[in-house]
DRENTORKOL-3810 file (N, C-alpha, C; in nm, 4 decimals):
REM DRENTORKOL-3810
@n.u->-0.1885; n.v->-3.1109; n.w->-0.6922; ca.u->-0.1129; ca.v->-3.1428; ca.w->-0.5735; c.u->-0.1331; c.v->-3.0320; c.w->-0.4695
@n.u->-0.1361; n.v->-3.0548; n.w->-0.3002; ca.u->-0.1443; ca.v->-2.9633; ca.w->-0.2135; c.u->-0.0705; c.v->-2.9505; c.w->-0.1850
@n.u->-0.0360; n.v->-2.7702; n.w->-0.2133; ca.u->0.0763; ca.v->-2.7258; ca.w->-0.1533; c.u->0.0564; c.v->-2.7172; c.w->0.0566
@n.u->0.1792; n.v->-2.7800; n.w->0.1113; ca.u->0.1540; ca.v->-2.8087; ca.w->0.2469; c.u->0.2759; c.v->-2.6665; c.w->0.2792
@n.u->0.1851; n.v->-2.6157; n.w->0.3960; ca.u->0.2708; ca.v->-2.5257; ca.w->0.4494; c.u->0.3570; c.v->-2.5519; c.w->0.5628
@n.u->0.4850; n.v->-2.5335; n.w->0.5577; ca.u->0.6099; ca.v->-2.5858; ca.w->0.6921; c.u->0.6466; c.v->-2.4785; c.w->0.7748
@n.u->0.5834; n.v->-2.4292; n.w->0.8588; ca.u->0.6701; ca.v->-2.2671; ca.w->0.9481; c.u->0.8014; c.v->-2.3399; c.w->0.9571
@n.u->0.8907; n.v->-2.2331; n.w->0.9490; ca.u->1.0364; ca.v->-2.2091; ca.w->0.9433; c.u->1.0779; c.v->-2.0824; c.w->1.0025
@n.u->1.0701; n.v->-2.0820; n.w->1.1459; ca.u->1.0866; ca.v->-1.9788; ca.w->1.2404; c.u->1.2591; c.v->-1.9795; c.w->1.2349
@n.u->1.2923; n.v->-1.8536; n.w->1.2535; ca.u->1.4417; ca.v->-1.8185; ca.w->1.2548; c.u->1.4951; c.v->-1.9006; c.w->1.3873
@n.u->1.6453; n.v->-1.9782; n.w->1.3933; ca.u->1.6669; ca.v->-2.0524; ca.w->1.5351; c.u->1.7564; c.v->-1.9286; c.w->1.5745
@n.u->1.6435; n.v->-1.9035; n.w->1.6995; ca.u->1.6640; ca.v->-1.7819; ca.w->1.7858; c.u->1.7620; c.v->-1.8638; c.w->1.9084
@n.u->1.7908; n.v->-1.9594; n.w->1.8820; ca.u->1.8233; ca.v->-2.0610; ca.w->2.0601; c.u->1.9844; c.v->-1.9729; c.w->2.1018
@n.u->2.0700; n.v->-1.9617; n.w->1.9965; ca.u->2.1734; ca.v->-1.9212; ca.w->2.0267; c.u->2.1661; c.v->-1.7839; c.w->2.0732
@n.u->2.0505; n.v->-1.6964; n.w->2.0734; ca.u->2.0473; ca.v->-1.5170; ca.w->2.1271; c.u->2.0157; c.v->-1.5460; c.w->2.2783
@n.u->2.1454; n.v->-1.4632; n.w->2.3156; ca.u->2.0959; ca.v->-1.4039; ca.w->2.4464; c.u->2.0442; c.v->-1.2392; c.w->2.4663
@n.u->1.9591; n.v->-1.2253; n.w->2.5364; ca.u->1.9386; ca.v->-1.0881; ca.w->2.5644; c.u->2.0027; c.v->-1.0517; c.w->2.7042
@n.u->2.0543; n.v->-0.9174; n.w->2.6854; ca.u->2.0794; ca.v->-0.8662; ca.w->2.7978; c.u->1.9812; c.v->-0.8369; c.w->2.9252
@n.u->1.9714; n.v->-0.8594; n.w->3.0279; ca.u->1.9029; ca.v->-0.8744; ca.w->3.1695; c.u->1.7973; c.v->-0.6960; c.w->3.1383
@n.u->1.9507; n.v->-0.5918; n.w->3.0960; ca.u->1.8707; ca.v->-0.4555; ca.w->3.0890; c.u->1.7477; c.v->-0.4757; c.w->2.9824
@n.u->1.7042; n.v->-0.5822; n.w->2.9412; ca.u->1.5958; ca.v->-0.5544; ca.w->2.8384; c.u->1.4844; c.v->-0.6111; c.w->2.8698
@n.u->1.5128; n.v->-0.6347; n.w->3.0335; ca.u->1.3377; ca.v->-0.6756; ca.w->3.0985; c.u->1.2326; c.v->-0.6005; c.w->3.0959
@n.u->1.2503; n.v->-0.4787; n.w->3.1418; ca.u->1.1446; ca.v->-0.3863; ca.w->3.1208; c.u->1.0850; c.v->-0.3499; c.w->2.9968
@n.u->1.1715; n.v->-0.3785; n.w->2.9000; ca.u->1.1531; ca.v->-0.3633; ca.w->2.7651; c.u->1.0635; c.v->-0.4940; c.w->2.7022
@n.u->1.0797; n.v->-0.5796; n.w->2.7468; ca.u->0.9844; ca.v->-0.6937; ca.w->2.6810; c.u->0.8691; c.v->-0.6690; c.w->2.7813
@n.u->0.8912; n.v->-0.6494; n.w->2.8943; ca.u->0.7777; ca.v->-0.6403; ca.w->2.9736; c.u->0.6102; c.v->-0.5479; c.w->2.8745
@n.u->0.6799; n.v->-0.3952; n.w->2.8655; ca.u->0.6469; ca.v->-0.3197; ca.w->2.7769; c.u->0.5563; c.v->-0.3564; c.w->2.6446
@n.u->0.6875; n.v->-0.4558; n.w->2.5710; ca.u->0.6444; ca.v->-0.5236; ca.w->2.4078; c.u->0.5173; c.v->-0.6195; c.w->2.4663
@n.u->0.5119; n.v->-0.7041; n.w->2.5501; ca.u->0.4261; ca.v->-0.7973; ca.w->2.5956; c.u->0.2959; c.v->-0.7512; c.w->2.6111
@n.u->0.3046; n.v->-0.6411; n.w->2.6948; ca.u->0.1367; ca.v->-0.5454; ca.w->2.7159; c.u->0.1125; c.v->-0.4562; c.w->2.6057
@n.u->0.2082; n.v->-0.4093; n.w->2.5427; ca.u->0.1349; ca.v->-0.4173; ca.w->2.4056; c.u->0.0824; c.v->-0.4503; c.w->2.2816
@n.u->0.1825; n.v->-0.6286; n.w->2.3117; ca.u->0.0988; ca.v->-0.7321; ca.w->2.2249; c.u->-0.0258; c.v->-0.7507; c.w->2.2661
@n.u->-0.0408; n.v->-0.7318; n.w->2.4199; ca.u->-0.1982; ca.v->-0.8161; ca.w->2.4230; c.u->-0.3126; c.v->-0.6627; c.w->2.3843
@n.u->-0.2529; n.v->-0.5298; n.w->2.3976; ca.u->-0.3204; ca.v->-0.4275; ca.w->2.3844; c.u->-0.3973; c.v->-0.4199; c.w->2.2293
@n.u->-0.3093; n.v->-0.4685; n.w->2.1646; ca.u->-0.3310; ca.v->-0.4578; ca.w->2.0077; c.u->-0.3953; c.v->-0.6044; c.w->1.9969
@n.u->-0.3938; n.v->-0.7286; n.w->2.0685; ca.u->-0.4614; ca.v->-0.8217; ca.w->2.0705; c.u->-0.6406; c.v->-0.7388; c.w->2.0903
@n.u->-0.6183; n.v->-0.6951; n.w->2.1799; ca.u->-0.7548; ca.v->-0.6909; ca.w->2.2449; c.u->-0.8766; c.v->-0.5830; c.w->2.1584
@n.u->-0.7974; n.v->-0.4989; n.w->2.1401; ca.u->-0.8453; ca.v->-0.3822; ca.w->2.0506; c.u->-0.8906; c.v->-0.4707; c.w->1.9593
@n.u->-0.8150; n.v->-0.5854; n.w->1.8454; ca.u->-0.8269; ca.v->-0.6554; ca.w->1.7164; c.u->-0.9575; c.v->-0.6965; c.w->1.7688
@n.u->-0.9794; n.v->-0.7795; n.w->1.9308; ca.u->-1.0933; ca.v->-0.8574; ca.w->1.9073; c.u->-1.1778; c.v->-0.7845; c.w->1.9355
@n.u->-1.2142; n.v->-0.6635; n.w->1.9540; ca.u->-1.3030; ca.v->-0.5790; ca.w->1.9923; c.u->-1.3096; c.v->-0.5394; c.w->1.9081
@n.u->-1.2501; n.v->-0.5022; n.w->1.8011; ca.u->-1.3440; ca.v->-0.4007; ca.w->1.6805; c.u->-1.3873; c.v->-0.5160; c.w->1.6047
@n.u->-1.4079; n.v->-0.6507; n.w->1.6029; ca.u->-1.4483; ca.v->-0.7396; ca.w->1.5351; c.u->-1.5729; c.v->-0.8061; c.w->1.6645
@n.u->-1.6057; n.v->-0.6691; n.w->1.7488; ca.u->-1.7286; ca.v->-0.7175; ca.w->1.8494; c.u->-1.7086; c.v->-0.8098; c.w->1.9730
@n.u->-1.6025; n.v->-0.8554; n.w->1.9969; ca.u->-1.6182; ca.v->-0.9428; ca.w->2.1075; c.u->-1.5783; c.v->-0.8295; c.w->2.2203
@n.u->-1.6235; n.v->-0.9254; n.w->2.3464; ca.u->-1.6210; ca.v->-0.8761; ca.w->2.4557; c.u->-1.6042; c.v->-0.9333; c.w->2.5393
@n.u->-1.5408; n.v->-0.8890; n.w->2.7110; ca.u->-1.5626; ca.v->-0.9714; ca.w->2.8112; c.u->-1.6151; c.v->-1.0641; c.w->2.8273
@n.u->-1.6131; n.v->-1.1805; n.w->2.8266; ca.u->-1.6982; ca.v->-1.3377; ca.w->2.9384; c.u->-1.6012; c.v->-1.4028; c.w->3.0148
@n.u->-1.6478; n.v->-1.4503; n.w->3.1775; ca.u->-1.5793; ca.v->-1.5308; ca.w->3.2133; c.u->-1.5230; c.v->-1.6429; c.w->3.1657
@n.u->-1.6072; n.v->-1.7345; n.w->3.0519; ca.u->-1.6182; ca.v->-1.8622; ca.w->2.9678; c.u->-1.5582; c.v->-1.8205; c.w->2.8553
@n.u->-1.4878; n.v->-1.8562; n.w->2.7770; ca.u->-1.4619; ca.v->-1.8186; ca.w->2.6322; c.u->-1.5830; c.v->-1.8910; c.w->2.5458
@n.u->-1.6547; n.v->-1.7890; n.w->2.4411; ca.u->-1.7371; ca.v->-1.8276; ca.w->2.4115; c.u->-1.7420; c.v->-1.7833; c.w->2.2330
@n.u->-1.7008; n.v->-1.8608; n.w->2.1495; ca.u->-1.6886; ca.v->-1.8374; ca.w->2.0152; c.u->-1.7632; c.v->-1.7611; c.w->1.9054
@n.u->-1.8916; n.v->-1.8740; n.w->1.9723; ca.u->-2.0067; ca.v->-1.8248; ca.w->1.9115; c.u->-2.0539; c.v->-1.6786; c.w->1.9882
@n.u->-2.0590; n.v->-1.6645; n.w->2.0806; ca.u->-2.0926; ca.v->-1.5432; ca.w->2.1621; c.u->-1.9905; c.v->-1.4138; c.w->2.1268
@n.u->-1.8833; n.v->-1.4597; n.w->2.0772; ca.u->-1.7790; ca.v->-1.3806; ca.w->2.0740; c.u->-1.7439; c.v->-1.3061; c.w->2.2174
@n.u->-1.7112; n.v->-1.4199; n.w->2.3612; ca.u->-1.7042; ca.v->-1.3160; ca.w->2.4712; c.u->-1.5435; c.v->-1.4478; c.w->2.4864
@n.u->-1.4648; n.v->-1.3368; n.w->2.5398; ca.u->-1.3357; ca.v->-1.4132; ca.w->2.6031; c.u->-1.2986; c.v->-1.3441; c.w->2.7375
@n.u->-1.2529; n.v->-1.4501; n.w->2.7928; ca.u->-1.1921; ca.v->-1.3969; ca.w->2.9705; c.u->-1.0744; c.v->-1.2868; c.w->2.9310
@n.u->-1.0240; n.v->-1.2977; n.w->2.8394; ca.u->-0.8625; ca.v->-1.2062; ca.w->2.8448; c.u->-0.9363; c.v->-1.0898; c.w->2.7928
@n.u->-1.0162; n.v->-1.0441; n.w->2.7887; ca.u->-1.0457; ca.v->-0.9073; ca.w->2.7073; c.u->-1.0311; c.v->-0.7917; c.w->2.8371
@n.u->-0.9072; n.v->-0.8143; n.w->2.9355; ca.u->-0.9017; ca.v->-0.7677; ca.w->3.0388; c.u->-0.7871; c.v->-0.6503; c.w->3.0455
@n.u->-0.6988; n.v->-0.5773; n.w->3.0629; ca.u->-0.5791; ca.v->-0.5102; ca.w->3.1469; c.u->-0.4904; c.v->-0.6215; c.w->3.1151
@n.u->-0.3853; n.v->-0.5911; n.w->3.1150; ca.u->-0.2948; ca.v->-0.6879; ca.w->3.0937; c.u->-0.2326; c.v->-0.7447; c.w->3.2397
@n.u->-0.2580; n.v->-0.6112; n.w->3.3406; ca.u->-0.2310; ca.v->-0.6282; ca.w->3.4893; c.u->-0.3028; c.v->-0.7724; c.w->3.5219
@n.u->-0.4406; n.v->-0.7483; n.w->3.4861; ca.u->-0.5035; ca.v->-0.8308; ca.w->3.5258; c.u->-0.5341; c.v->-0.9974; c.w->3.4606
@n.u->-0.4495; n.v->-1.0312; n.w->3.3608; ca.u->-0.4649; ca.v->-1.1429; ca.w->3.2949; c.u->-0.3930; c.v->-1.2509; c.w->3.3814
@n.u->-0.4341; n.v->-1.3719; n.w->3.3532; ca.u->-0.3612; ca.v->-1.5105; ca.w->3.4406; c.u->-0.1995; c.v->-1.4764; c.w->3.4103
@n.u->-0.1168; n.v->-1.5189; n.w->3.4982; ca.u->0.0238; ca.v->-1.5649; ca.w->3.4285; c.u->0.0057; c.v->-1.5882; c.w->3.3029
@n.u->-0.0159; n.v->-1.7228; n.w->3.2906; ca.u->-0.0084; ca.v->-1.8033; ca.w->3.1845; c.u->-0.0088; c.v->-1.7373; c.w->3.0890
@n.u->-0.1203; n.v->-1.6815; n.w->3.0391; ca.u->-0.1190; ca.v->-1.5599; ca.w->2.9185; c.u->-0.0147; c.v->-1.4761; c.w->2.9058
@n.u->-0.0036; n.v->-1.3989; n.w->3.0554; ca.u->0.1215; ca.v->-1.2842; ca.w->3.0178; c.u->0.2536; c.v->-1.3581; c.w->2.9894
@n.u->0.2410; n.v->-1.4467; n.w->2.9959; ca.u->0.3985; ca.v->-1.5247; ca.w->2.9779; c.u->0.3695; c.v->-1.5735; c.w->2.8121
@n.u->0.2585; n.v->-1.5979; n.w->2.7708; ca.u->0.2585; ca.v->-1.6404; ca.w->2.6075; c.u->0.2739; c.v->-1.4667; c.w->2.5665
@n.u->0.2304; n.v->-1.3618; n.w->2.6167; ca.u->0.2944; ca.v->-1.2223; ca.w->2.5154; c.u->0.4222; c.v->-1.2139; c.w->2.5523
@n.u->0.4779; n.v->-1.2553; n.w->2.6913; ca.u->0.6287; ca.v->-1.2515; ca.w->2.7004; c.u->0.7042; c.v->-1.3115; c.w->2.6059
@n.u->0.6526; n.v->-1.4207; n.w->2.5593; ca.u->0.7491; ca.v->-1.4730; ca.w->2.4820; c.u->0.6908; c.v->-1.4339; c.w->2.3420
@n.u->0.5999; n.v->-1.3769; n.w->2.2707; ca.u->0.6406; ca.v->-1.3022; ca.w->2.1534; c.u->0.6904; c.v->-1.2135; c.w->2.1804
@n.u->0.6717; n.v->-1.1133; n.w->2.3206; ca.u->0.7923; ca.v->-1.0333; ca.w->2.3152; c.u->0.9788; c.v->-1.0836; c.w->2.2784
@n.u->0.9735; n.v->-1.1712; n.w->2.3649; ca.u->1.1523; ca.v->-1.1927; ca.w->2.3959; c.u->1.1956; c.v->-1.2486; c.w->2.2509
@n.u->1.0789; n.v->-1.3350; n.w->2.1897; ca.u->1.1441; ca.v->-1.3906; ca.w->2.0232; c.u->1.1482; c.v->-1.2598; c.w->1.9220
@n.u->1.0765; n.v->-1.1448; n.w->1.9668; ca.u->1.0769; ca.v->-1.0406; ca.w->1.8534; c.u->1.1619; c.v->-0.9701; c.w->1.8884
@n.u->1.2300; n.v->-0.9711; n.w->2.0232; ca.u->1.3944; ca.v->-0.9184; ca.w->2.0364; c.u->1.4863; c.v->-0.9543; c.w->1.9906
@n.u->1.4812; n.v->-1.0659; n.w->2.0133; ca.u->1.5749; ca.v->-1.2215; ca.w->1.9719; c.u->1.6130; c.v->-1.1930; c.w->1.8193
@n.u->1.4700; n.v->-1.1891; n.w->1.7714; ca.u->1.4833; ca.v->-1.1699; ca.w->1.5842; c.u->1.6129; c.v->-1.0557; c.w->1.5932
@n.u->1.5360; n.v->-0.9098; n.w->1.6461; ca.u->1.5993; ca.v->-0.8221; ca.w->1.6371; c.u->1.7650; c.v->-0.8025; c.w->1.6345
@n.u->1.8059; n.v->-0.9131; n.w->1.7582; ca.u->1.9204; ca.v->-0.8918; ca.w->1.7715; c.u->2.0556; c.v->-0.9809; c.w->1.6658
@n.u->1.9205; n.v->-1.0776; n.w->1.6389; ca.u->2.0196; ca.v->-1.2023; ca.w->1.5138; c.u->2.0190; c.v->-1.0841; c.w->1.4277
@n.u->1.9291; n.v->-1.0403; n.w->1.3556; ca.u->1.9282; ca.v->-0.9500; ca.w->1.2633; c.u->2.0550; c.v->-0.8187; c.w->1.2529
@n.u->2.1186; n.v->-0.8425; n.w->1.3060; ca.u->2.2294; ca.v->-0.7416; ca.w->1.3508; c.u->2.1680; c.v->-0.6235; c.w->1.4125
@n.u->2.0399; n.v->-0.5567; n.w->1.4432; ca.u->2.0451; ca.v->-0.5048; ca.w->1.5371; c.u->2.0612; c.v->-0.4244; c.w->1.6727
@n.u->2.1261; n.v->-0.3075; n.w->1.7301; ca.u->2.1163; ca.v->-0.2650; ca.w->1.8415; c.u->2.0266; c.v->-0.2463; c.w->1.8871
@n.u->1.9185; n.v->-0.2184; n.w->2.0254; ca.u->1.8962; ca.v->-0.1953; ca.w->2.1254; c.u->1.9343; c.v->-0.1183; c.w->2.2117
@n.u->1.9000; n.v->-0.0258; n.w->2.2154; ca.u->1.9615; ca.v->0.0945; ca.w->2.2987; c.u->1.8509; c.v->0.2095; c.w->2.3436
@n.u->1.8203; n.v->0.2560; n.w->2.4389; ca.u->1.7662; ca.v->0.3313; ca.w->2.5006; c.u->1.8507; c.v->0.4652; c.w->2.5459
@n.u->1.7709; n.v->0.5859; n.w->2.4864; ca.u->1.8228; ca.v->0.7067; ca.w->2.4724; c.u->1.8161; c.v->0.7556; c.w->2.6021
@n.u->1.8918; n.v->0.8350; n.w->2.6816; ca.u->1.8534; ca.v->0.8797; ca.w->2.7961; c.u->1.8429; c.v->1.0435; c.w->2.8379
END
């Protein structure tokens, strides 16, 4: 028999984050794609305008400044769900000053 796999993501719907934790996902976001990019680069890919599989070249292998919306808003939101976790998880958030 095949075992079928079901993701069962934690229901984050009820977390709110506080407004002060924009800069902070902002942050988590460019360094999801930082550690994205590094991953696909030490496995050889590189810059192409075209995403190209076989070539191993992708458009995002860019600055995070410089990526479409669209993208920075898919690391935004592993940022804001890996807060989210954080904060169901009982959690604080707090920045030392």
């Amino acid at each position: 028999m095949e075992k079928r796999y079901i993701p069962s993501p934690a229901d984050l719907s009820g977390v709110e984050l506080p407004g002060s934790l924009g800069e902070l996902t902002e942050q988590i976001a460019e360094n999801v794609h930082e550690v994205w990019a590094k991953g696909r680069m030490d496995e050889g890919w590189r810059y192409g305008e075209k995403r190209d599989d076989a070539g191993k070249l992708h458009p995002c292998l860019v600055p995070y400044s410089m990526l479409p919306e669209s993208e920075k808003e898919y690391d935004r939101n592993t940022a804001i769900n890996t807060l989210k976790l954080v904060v169901k998880l009982g959690y604080r958030i707090t920045r030392e000053k």
